[in-house]
N, C-alpha and C positions, 0 to 999 in steps of 0.2 A: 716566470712561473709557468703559462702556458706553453713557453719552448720548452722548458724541461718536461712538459708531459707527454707533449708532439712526439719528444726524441724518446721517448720510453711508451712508443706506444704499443708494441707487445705484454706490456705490463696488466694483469685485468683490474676492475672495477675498485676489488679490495685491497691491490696494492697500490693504488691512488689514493684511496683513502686514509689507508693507514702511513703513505708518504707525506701527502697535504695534515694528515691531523697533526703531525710534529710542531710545525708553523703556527701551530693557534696560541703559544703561548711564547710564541720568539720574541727576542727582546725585552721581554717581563722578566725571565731569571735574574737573582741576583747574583752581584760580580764572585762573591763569596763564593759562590755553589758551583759558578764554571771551573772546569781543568785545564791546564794550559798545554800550550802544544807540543812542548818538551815533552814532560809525561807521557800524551800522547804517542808524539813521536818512539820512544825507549819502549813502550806498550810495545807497539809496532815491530821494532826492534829484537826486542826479546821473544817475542812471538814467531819473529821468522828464523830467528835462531835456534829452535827449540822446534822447529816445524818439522825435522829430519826424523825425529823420534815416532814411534809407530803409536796411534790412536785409534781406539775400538770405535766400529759407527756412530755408537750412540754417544760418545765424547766429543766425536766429530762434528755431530751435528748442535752440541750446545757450545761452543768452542767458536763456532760460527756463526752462533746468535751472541755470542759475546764480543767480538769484533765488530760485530755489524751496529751493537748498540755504541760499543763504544766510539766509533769513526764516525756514527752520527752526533754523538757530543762535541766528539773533535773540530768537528765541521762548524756546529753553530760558536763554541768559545772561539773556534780563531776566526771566524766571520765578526764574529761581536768585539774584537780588540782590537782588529784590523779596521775594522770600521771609525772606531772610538781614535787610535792612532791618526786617519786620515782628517777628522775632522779636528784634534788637535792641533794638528799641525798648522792648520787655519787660522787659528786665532788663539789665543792665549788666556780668553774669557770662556769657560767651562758652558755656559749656557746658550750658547747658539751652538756650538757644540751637541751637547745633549739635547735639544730640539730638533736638530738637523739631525744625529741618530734614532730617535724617537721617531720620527717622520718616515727612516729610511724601514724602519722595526714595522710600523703598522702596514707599508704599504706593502709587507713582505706579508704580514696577516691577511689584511685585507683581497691579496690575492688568492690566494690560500683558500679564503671562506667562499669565493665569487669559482673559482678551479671547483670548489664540490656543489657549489649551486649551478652549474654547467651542468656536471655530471649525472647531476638529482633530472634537472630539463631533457634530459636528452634522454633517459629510459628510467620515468619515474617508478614502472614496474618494478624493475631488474633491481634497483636502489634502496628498496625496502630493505635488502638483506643487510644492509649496513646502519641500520638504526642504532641496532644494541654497541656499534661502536662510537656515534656521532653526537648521543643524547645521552641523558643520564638515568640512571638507575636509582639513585640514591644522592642524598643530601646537595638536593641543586642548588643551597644556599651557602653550600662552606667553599669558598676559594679554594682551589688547590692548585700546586706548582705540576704535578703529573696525574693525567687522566683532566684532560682541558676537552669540554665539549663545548657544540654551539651554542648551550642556554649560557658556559661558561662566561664564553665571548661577549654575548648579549648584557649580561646583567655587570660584569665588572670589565671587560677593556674600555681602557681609558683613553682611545680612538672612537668617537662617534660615529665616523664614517666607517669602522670595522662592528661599530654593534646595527648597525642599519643594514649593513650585507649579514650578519648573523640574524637579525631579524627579517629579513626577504628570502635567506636559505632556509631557515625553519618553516617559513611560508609553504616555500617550492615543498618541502619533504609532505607535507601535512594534506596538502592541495591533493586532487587526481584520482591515480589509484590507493591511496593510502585510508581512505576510507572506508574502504571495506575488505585492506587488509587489516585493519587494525576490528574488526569487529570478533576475532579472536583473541583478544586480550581480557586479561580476568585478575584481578587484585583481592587477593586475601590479605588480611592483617600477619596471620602467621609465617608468611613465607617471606624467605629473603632471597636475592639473589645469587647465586654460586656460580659452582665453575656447569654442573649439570641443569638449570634451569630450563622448566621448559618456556617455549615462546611464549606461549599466553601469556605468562606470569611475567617475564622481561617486558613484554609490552603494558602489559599493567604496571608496572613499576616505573616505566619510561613515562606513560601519560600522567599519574600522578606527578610525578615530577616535573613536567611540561606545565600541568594545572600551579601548583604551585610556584615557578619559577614566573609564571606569565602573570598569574595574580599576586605577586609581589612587585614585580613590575609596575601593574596597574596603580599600583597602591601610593605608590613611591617618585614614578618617574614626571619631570618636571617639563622636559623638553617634548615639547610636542609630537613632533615628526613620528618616534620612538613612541610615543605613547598613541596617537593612530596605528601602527604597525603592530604594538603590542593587542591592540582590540582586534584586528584582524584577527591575530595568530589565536587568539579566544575565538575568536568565531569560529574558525578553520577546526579548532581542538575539540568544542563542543561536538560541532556537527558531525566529527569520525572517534567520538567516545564512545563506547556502548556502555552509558551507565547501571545498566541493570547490571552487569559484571564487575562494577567498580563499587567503593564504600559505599555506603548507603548515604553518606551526607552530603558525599561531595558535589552533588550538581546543587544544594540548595547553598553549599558553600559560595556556590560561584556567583548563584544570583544576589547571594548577602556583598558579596565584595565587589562586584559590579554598583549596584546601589549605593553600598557607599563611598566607592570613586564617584559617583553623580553628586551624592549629597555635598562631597564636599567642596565639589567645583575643580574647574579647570583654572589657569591662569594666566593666559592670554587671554581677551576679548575677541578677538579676530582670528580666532582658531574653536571659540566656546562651541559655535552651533555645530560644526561640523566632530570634535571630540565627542559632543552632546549626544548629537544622532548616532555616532560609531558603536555608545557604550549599552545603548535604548536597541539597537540592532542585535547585540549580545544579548540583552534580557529577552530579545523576540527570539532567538534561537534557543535561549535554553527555556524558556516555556513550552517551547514547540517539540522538546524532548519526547520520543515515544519507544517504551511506555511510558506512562507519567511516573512518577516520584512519588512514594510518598512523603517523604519526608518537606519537600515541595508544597505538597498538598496541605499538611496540618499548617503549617506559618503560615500561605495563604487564606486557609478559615478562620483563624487564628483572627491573623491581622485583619482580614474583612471585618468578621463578629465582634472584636474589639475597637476597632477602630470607628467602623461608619454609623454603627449602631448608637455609639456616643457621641460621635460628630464632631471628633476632638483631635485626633490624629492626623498628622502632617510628615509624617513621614511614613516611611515602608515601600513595597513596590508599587503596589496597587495607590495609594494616593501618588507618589511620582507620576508613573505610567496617563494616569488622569488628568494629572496638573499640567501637564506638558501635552495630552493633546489639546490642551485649548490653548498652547503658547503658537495661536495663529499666522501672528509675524513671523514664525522661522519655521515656513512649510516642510523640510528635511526633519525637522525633530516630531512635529505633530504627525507626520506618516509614520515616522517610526513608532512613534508610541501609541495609535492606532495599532499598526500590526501586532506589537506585543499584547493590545487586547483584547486583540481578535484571537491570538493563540494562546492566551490564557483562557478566553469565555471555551476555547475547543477543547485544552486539552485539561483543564480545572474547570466544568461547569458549573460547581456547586458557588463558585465564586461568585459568579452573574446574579445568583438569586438573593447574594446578602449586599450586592452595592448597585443593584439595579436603577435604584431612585438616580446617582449619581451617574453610570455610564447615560442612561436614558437624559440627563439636564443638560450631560458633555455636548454627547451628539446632537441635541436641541441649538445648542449653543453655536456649533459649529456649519449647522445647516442655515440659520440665520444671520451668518457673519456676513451683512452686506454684501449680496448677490449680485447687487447692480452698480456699485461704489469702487472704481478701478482706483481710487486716491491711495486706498489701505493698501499698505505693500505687504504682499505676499513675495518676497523674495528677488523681483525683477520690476526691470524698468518698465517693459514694453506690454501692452493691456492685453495683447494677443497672450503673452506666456502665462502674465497674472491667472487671467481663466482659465488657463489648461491647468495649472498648478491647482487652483480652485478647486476644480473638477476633482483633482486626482485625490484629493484631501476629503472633499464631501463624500465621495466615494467610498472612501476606506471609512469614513465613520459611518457611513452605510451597514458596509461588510460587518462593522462590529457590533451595530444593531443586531443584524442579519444573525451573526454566531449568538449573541444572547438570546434573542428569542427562541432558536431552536432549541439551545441548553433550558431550556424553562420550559419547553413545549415538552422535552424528551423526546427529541427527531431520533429517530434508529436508521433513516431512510421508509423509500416508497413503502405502504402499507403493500403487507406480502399476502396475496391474495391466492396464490397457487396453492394446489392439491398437489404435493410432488409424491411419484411415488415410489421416491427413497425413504417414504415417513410409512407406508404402507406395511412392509415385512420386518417382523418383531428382531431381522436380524440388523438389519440398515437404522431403525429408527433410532437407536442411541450413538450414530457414529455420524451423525449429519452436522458441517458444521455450518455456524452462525456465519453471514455474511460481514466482511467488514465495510460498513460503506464511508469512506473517505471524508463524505460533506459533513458527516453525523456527529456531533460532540463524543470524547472518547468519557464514557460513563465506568470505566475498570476499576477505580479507586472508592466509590460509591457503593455502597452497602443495597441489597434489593429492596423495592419500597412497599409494605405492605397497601393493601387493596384504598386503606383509609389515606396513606399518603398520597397514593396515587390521585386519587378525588378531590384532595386540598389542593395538588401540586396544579390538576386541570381548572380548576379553577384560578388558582394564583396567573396561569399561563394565559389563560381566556381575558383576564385583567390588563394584566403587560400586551397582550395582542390588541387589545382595542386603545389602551392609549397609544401604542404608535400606530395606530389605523388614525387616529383624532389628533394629536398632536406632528407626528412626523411625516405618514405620506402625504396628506396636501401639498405639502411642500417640492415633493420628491418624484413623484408619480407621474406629474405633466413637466418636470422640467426641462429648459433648454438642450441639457446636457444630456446625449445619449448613453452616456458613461454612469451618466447619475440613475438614470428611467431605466437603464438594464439591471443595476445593482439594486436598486427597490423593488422592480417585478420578481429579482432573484428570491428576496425575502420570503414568497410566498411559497414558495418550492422546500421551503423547512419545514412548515406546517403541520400537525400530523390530525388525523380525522377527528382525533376527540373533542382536541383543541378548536378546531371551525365549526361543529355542528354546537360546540357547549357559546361562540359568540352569539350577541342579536343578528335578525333574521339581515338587517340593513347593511351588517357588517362583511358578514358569508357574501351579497350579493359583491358587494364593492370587488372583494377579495376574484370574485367569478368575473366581474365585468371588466376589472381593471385587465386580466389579464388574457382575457379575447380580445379587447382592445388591443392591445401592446402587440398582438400577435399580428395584427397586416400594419406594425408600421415600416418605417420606409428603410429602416436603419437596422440591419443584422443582427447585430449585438443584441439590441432589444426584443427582435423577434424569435431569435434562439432563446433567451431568459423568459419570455411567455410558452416556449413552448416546452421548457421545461417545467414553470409552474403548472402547466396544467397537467403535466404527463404526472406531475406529483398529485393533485387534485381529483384529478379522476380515477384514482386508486381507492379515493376513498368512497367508504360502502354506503349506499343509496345515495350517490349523487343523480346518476342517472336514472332517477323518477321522475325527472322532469327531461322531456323529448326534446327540450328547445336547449336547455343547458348540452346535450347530446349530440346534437346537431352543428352547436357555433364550436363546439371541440373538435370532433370531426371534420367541419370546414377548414378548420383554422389548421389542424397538423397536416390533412389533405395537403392545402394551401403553400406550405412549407417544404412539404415535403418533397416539391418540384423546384428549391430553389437553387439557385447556383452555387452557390457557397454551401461546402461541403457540411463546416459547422453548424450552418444551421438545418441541413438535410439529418444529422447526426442527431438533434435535439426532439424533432419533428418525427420521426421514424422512433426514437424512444416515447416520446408521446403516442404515436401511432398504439403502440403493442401496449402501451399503459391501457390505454382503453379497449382495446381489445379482449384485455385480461379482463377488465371489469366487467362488460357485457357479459362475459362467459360467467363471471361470479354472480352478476344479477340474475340470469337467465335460471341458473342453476338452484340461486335463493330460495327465487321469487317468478317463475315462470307466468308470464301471460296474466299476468297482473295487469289493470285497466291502466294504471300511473308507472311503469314498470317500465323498460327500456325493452323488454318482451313483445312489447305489442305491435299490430299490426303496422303504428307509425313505426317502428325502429326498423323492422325488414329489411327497409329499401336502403337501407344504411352498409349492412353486411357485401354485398356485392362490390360497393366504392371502396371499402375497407380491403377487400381483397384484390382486387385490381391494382388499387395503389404499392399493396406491400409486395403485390409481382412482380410490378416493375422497378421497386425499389434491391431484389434481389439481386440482379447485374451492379449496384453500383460500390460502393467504399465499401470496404472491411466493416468497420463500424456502421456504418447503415443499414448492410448485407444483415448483420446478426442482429441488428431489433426488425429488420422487416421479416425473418423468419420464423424469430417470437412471434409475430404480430399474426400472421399466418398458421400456426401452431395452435394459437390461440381460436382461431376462429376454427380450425380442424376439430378443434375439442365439443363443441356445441352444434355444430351445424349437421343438421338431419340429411344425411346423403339418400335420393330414392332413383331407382331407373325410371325415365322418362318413358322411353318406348319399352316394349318388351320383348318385340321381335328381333329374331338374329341379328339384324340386320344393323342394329342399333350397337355401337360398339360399347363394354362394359362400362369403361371408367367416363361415359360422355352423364352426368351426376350434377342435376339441379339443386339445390340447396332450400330446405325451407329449416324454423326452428324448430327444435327438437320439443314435440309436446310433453314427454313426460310422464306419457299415460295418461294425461287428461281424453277424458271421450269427448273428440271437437266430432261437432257434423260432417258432412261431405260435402255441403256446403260452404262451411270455415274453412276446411281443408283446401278447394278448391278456389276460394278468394284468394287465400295466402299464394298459391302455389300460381297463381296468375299473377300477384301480385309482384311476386320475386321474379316470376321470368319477365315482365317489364321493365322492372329495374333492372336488372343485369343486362340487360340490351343484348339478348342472345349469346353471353358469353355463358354456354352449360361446358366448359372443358378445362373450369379453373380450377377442382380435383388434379387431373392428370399436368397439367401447368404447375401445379404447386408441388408435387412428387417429383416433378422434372427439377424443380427448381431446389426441391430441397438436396436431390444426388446433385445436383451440379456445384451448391454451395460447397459441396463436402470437400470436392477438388481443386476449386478454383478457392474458398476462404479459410482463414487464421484458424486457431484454436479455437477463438470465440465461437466465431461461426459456427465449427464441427461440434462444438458441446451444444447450443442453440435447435442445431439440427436435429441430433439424437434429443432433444428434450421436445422439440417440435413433434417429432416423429413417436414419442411417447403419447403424449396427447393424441394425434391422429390413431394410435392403436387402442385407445382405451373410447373414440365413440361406437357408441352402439347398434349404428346404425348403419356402419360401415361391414360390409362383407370383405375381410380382408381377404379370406381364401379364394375367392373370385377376380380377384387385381389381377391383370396382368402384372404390374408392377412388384407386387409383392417378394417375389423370389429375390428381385434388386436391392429391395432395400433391406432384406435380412442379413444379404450378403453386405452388401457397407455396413451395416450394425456391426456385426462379426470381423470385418477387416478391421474398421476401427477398434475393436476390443482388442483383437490378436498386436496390432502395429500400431498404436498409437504411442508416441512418448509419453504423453500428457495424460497423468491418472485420472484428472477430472474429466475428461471425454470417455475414459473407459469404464469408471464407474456409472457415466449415464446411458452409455452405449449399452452397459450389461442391464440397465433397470426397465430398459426401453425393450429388449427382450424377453423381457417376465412379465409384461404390458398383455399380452394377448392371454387372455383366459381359459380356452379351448382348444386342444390339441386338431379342433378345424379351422381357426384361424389361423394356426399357423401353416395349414395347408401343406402342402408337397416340402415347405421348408422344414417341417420340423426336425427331419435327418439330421440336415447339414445344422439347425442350433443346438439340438443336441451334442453333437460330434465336436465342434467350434467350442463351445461353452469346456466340456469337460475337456478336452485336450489344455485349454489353456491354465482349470484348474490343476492338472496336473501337474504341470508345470513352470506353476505359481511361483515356488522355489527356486527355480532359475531364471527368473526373471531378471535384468538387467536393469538398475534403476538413471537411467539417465540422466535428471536434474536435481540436485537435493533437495530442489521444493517440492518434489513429488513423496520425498519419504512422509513426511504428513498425513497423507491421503494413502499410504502403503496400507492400514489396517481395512480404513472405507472401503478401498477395493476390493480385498481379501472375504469381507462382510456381503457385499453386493456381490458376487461373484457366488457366495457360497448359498445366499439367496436362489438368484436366478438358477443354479442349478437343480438346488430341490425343488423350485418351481420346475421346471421341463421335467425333471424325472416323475416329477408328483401327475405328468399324466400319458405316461407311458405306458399304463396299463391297458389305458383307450384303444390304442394303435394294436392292427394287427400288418404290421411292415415287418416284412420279415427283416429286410439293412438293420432295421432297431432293434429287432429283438435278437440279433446275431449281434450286432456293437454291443449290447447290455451284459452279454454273457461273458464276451472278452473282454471288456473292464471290470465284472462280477468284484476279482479280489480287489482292484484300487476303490472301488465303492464302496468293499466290506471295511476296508481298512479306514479313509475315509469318513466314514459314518463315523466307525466307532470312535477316532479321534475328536468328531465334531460330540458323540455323547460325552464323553468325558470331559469335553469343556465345559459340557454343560451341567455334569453332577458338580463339577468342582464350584462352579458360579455360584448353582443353586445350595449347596452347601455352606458358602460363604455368604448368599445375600440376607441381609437383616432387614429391610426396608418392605416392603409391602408389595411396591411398585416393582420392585426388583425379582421377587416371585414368582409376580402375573408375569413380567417378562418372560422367564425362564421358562414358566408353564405353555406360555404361546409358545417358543420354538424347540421344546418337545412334542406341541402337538406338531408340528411343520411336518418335522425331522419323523414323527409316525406317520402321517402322513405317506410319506413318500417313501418310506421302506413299506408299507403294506401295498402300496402301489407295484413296485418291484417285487415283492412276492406275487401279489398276480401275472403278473409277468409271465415269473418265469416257470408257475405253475403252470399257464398254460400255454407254454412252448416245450413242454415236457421235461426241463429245467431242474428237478424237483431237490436234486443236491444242492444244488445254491439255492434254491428256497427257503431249503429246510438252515443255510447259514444266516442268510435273515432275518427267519422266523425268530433264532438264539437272539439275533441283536434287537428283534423288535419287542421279544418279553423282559431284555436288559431294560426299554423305555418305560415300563409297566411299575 
């Protein structure tokens, strides 16, 4: 079979395919339904006898698909008589015969299937296009004699060794790139297959068919081998479904018939736990489905609230999934069924809160399985494996704590402590979206909780967090195992502020001390998982009114943030800017408060903070962008004032004290603090212009991250107060990166922060000598808008956001063009007069039509905000251009600013 492909290797992709698919059913026809070679032959015959006579192209060419089928019949009946003849002749007993042609049939299949699993290996891309011929469409249950696919192969040849290469070729297609070709497929009930269908729909009809041929399988198959391969090819199927495209039941189908291949056992002994774990591995991918289900979701509440509530049930997924992680003795299946808890507590949380008594007794159970007793076998001889195994087990029932608890706390991720100011202009505020954060339970299917829920639910979580504070971390928190002590400090990193300040005072402490602790010890792992709980911890609001809690956080991410290991620089450096943010939120609160992170102790703190996230600027990508937060952060708060005032003193050389606030300090307090802080900084007054250097450099040398971090850093540094931007030397620099970055960036998320960080400055003297070139910059590119190129599909999302912030920041800049008497300005305002008039007026009529339409209240005041904007800045341009002598285009203004009226 391989030499005949060799020899046809001119041939492409699809004519192997469709040469090999012949072969999937050779030897299976009955003797009935072959032709014999006479006929053939006479076919042949009369066909070239007749060949002299004249034929129109288009007879030609059917003429020639009719020879070519028939000579392929011819081919296989005298292969098959020819064969059956030789093996006659052998012997005169029919059945070694028939064996020995059966034999000779499969190994001619079997090549056959192993030729297009080659093919599929060697450019799994390219091979996709051959699905709609390889797979089935339709009824993957009924035998057929023509139109023989690989499910065909798998579920009825009667060669095991040819359904085991059917089932390792279904593998290869399914494996690689096929999963995110396949996220184009869409199954409606009404449609069928035809001769014009489109892909979508043939791929949805292909994996339904997949789904059901592979769960019948399951169902049915006895021989093991085949029935591991068959869970695979389900795993493989799940994970490249997009069931949101597919029937609504069918993923809870899967997890119903997975379940009940468990329930009803495997039948070998000596293949059970490894079957066991394969089918437990299926329930952990398709729980792990996102979005979630709901259909999924109701049988899981269902079965929870009937089942644990009564204390009665013994079957379903959720008692399985449980009963098996505590089957200790066969560590393979207890991981497994861990994991699927863990991605059930993630991706159905409301589950957690109806069988919590039960996960909470598992994982008791499991944390106590004789720690120090190598006799119990965990799966290996040797004591050395035992406890690794151990570990990897306590671990995971960790992680499933870990996932429950947050589900009951309502983790969404870090308390979001920013003032961003995309939430600022009534045009951006309804187009910002929600972050997703990855760690956080997916809450999608869950209904919003009113105020009263919310109070019962902190409390129920405040509960569940102190018994495993009192029953499970003792245990966990000092143990041996660094695997175990990183995954228990992990837990604290769920947490969310309601939840810790609603425990006792004894418990918050634990939850504080355990994890400065954790943070100098000696082992990575551990010390990255402390420094993430705390970067989580110091988010929340008044933690830092005690100096000392301030202090061992500071030390300890400091501490880290110098260490070799990049992972844990990565953790340490998001801690860093966690707290950074929050000083700036205290400062902001609660200023110079005696108990306050304000005071006179915390000063000497801001200097190390800055220093650290300076030098953290040259290193990793990821560390690069939380130390420029971090520094952004401290830009936003700190009172910049000139030292000297003589010439001689160069601008940006800018001491740092906090920002009062307007409170009236003495000249006395004034000058404590201000001695204060230049002690601590040890003479470094030039970490302003160090941190502007540092933020243009990130812009060139770091990722997307970076460049969006930067522009958000650099919004912050333009919104303190105290900063004279238009005296920067700097300044004109980093307008101009703002504006490159908006004009060339691929990435919409950099450009919609590049253009917000633009509308940051207040007064057309901040923006100093730049304001030409952001005005100029800004509207060229709105202009332009429309011929934009959108580079990645993930930016069409963020296509509207941009279009919003964009139309923002220009009525900002034009709204103080009145200010300026530049003439470049008011000669640029004149020659785009008509695209502003036109402009405008498109932006009013989106907004009669809104306001027209909106019924909500909220939705009003919107509207009414950015009609004032939108007057705003057209009576601005009528000053303008009133007095630039202008008065024609005024007076078009004027028309459009009495339309806003």
């Amino acid at each position: 079979m391989h030499f005949i492909i060799l020899i046809h290797c001119g041939m492409q992709v699809a004519g192997y395919v469709a040469a090999l698919r012949v072969f999937f059913h050779y030897g299976l026809t009955n003797k009935s339904h072959l032709g014999s070679t006479s006929k053939n032959l006479n076919f042949a015959e009369s066909s070239k006898s007749k060949s002299s006579r004249y034929k129109p192209p288009h007879l030609r060419k059917k003429l020639l698909e009719n020879i070519q089928l028939k000579d392929e019949e011819s081919l296989l009946s005298s292969h098959h008589e020819l064969s059956l003849s030789s093996d006659s002749d052998c012997s005169d007993n029919d059945g070694p015969a028939t064996d020995a042609c059966n034999h000779h049939f499969a190994k001619a299949r079997l090549g056959a299937i192993v030729c297009i699993q080659d093919l599929c290996r060697a450019d799994p891309k390219l091979f996709t296009a051959q699905w709609t011929m390889l797979l089935p469409s339709s009824d993957v249950l009924s035998q057929r004699k023509y139109g023989t696919t690989l499910m065909s192969c798998l579920l009825f040849d009667p060669s095991l060794k040819v359904r085991i290469a059917a089932a390792s070729t279904v593998m290869a297609m399914l494996d690689g790139p096929a999963s995110v070709f396949l996220q184009v497929a869409e199954f409606r009930e009404s449609s069928r297959c035809g001769s014009f269908t489109a892909l979508s729909s043939s791929l949805g009809h292909i994996l339904m068919q997949l789904h059901s041929g592979t769960l019948y399988l399951i169902k049915h198959e006895t021989h093991n081998r085949l029935l591991a391969l068959s869970f695979r090819i389900l795993m493989l199927l799940i994970s490249s479904t997009p069931y949101s495209r597919m029937s609504a039941e069918l993923l809870s189908t899967v997890i119903s018939s997975v379940q009940a291949r468990i329930d009803d056992g495997f039948p070998l002994r000596s293949d059970r736990n490894s079957l066991l774990a394969a089918a437990i591995n299926c329930l952990t991918v398709a729980l792990s489905v996102s979005p979630s289900s709901v259909h999924v979701y109701n049988f899981l509440i269902v079965e929870a609230s009937t089942g644990f509530v009564d204390g009665q049930r013994e079957s379903g997924v959720l008692y399985t999934l449980l009963h098996y992680s505590k089957q200790l003795t066969s560590a393979s299946v207890s991981l497994e069924a861990l994991q699927a808890l863990k991605a059930m507590a993630h991706n159905y949380p409301n589950t957690t809160v109806l069988c919590w008594e039960q996960v909470s007794s598992t994982i008791y159970r499991i944390l106590k399985f004789s720690p120090d007793d190598p006799a119990r076998s965990w799966g290996g001889n040797v004591e050395h494996t035992i406890g690794a195994i151990r570990e990897r087990v306590m671990a995971a029932g960790i992680k499933v704590l870990d996932e429950c608890l947050r589900a009951i706390s309502g983790f969404k991720g870090t308390e979001d402590l920013s003032s961003d100011k995309l939430l600022d202009s009534p045009f951006t505020s309804d187009y910002v979206k929600t972050k997703a954060v990855s760690s956080a339970p997916v809450y999608g299917l869950e209904s919003p909780a009113s105020t009263e829920d919310e109070s019962k639910m902190c409390v129920l979580a405040s509960e569940r967090w102190s018994e495993a504070i009192v029953k499970h971390m003792p245990m966990i928190i000092q143990h041996s195992s660094a695997m175990v002590r990183a995954a228990s400090i992990t837990c604290f990193a769920g947490m969310t502020s309601s939840v810790f300040f609603s425990l006792p005072k004894d418990k918050q402490d634990f939850c504080i001390r355990s994890s400065i602790d954790t943070a100098l010890s000696d082992v990575p792992s551990v010390r990255s998982a402390a420094c993430r709980a705390i970067g989580v911890i110091a988010c929340f609001p008044e933690i830092f009114h005690s100096t000392e809690i301030l202090e061992k956080f500071i030390q300890a991410a400091e501490h880290n943030a110098h260490d070799s290991l990049v992972s844990v620089r990565i953790a340490a450096s998001w801690a860093l800017a966690n707290i950074c943010d929050s000083i700036r939120h205290c400062i902001d609160a609660q200023p110079f408060e005696t108990d306050s992170i304000a005071s006179r102790e915390g000063v000497r703190f801001i200097p190390l903070l800055a220093d650290c996230a300076l030098q953290l600027t040259s290193d990793n990508d990821k560390v690069k962008a939380n130390a420029v937060r971090a520094l952004g952060n401290l830009a936003r708060f700190v009172q910049f004032t000139n030292q000297l005032t003589a010439r001689r003193e160069p601008i940006d050389c800018m001491a740092s004290t906090l920002i009062d606030d307007g409170q009236n300090l003495s000249k006395d307090d004034l000058n404590e603090r201000s001695d204060s802080f230049r002690s601590a900084s040890s003479g470094n007054f030039h970490w302003l212009g160090k941190m502007v250097q540092a933020f243009l450099s990130c812009v060139t040398t770091g990722n997307v991250k970076v460049q969006w971090n930067v522009c958000h850093a650099l919004s912050n540094l333009f919104s303190n107060k105290t900063l004279k931007l238009q005296d920067m030397d700097w300044a004109p620099s980093v307008f101009s990166i703002l504006l490159l970055l908006l004009r060339d960036s691929s990435n919409f998320k950099i450009r919609i922060q590049a253009a917000a960080a633009l509308a940051v400055p207040e007064s057309i003297n901040d923006y100093g000598r730049s304001y030409y070139d952001v005005l100029q910059g800004v509207e060229h590119i709105l202009e332009n808008f429309s011929r934009d190129q959108i580079s990645a599909p993930s930016n069409f999302k963020y296509l509207l956001a941009l279009e919003k912030q964009l139309t923002s920041t220009m009525l900002h800049v034009l709204g103080l063009a009145s200010r300026t008497d530049h003439q470049a300005v008011q000669d640029f305002l004149v020659k785009k007069a008509s695209f502003l008039v036109d402009w405008l007026k498109g932006l009013c009529s989106s907004l009669e039509e809104t306001g027209s339409s909106a019924v909500e209240t909220t939705s009003v005041a919107s509207v009414n905000l950015k009609k004032d904007v939108v007057s705003r800045t057209v009576r601005s341009l009528i000053e303008l251009y009133e007095i630039s002598n202008h008065n024609s285009v005024a007076q078009r203004f004027g028309r459009l600013a009495n339309g806003l009226l």
